[in-house]
C-alpha positions in Angstrom: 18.7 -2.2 5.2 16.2 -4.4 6.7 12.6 -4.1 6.1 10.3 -5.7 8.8 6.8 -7.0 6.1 3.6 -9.5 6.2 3.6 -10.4 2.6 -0.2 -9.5 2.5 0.1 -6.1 4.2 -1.1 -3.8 2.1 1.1 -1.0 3.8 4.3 -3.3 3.4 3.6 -3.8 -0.2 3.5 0.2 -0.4 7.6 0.1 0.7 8.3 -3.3 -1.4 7.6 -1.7 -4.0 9.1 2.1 -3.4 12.4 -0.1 -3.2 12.1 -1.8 -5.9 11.8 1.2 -8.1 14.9 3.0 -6.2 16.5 -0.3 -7.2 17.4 -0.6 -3.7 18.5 -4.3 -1.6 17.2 -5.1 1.8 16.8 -7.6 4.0 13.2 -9.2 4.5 12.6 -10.1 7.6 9.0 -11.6 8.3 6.9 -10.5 10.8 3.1 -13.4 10.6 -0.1 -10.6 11.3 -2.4 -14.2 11.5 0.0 -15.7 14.1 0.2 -12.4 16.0 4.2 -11.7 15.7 4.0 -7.9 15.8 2.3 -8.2 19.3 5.3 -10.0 21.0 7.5 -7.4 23.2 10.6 -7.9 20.6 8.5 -6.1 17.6 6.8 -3.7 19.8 10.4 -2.6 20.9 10.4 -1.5 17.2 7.4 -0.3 16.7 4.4 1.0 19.9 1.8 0.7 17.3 2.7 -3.1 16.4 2.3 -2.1 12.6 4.4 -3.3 9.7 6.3 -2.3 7.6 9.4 -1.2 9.7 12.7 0.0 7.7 15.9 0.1 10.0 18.3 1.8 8.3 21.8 1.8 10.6 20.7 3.0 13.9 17.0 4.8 12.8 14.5 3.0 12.6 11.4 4.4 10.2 8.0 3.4 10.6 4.6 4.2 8.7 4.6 3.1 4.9 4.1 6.7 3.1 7.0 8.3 5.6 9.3 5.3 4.2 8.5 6.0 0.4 8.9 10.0 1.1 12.1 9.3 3.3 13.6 7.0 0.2 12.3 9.5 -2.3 14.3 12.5 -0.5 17.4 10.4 0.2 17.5 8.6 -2.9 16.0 10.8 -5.7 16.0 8.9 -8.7 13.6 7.8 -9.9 11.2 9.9 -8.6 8.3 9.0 -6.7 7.0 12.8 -6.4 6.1 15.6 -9.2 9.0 18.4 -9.4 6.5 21.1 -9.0 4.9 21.9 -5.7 0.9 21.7 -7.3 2.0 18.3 -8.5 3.4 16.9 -5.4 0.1 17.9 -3.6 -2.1 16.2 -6.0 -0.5 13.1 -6.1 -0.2 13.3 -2.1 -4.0 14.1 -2.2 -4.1 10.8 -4.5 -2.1 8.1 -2.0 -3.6 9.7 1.0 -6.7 9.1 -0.5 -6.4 5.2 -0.5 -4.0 5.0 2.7 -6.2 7.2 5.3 -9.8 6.8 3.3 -9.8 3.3 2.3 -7.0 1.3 3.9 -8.2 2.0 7.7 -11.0 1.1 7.5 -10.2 -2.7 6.1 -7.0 -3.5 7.4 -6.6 -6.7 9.6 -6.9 -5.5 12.9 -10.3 -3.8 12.0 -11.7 -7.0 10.1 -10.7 -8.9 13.6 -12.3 -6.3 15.7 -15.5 -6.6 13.9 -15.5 -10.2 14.2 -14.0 -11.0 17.6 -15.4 -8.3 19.8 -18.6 -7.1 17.6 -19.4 -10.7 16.8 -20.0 -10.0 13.0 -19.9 -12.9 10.7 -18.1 -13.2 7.8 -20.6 -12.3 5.2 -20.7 -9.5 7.0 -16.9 -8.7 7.5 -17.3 -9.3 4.1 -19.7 -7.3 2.9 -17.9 -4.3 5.4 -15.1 -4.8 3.3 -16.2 -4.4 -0.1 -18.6 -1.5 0.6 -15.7 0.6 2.2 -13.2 -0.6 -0.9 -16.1 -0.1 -3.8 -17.1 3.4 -2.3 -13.6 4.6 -2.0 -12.2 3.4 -5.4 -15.3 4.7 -7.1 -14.1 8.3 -5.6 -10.5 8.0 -6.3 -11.4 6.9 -9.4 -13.4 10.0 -9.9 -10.1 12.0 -9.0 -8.1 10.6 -11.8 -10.7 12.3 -14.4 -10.0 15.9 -12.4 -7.6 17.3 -15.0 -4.4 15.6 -13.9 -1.9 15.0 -16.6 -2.4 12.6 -19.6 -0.2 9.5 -19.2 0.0 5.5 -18.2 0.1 6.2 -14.8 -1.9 7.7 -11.8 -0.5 11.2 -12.5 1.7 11.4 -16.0 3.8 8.6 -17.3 6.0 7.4 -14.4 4.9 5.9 -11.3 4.5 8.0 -8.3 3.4 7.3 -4.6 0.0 7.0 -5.8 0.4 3.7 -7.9 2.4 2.5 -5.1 -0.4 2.9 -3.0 -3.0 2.3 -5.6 -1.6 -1.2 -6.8 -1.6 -2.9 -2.8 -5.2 -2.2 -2.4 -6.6 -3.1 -6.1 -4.5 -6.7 -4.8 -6.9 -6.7 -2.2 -9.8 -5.5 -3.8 -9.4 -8.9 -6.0 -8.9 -11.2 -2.6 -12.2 -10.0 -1.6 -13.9 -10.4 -4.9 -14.8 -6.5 -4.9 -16.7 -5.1 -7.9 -14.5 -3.2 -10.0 -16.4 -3.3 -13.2 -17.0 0.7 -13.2 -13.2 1.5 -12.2 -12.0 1.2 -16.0 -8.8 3.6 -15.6 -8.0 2.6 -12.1 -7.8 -1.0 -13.6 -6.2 0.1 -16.5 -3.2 1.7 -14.1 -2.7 -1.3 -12.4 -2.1 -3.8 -15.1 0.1 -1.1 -16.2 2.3 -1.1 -13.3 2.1 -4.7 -13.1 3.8 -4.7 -16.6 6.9 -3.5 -14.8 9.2 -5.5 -13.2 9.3 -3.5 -9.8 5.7 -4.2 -8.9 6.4 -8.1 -9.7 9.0 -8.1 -7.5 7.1 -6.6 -4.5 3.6 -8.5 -5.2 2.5 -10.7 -2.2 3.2 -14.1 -3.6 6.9 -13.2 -4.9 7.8 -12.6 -1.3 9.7 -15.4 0.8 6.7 -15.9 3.4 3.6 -15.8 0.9 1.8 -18.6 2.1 
């Protein structure tokens, strides 16, 4: 099992730490986003969209952070990263999704370089892009947490699911970019929670062999 990851991508992170929790080894092979390495031909063989993470797994090669955790879920099914129930499994999907097609697209690296290599924006206002997008977005998934889901330490009950895994990545770059998360009291509350456990430790940013 080799997993292709920039120690920073917030969609890599997702995967580090799915494995971790399956208790799963892998091979980390670094792939630089600032010095453009998923552009070269080689990657792009992998991957069309030139996005990490990739998992290759044998001969199949899986792309796309939340069809990884899924894939690792379905294959390896302990612990669980999913509710049993099929209500449960949609609200916690409603809950990642939330952070990895409201939040995360609109901040990732290849959007921050747009706006400042083709739109000419500066970096107060990348900046200031940045926070508003990750503030207005964590304020609403924030607001989802209080919509009757079940009591517990966690996004959704008392285990971690695929909605810490995607929840923890982007409160690490919520930090980096000095976002305001003063009114996001359970949302921060999950995360040092999960960064109790020795899984999300293991798959932070600066425990990987190319944090910089």
């Amino acid at each position: 099992m080799r997993l292709h990851s920039y120690f920073r991508s917030s969609a890599s992170y997702r995967v580090r730490i799915a494995l971790r929790l399956k208790g799963l080894e892998y091979e980390y092979c670094p792939v630089h986003l600032v010095k453009k390495e998923h552009l070269v031909a080689q990657f792009r063989a992998l991957n069309p969209d030139a996005l990490v993470p990739v998992l290759q797994l044998d001969d199949h090669t899986l792309t796309q952070s939340l069809a990884i955790c899924e894939y690792l879920d379905e294959t390896i099914p302990e612990p669980p990263l999913l509710p049993a129930d099929a209500w449960g499994r949609s609200r916690v999907r409603a809950l990642a999704l939330s952070i990895a097609c409201e939040i995360h697209p609109l901040n990732n690296l290849r959007v921050l370089r747009y706006l400042t290599d083709e739109v000419g924006a500066s970096e107060e206002v990348k900046n200031r892009w940045y926070r508003h997008w990750v503030e207005s977005g964590l304020l609403a998934f924030e607001a989802q947490l209080g919509q009757k889901l079940p009591a517990g330490r966690f996004c959704y009950g008392d285990a971690p699911t695929l909605a810490d895994i995607c929840l923890v990545p982007q409160i690490f770059n919520a930090l980096r970019f000095q976002c305001d998360l003063k009114p996001l009291a359970r949302i921060m509350e999950i995360y040092e929670t999960c960064m109790a456990l020795e899984a999300f430790q293991l798959a932070a940013p600066g425990a990987q062999p190319d944090a910089a």
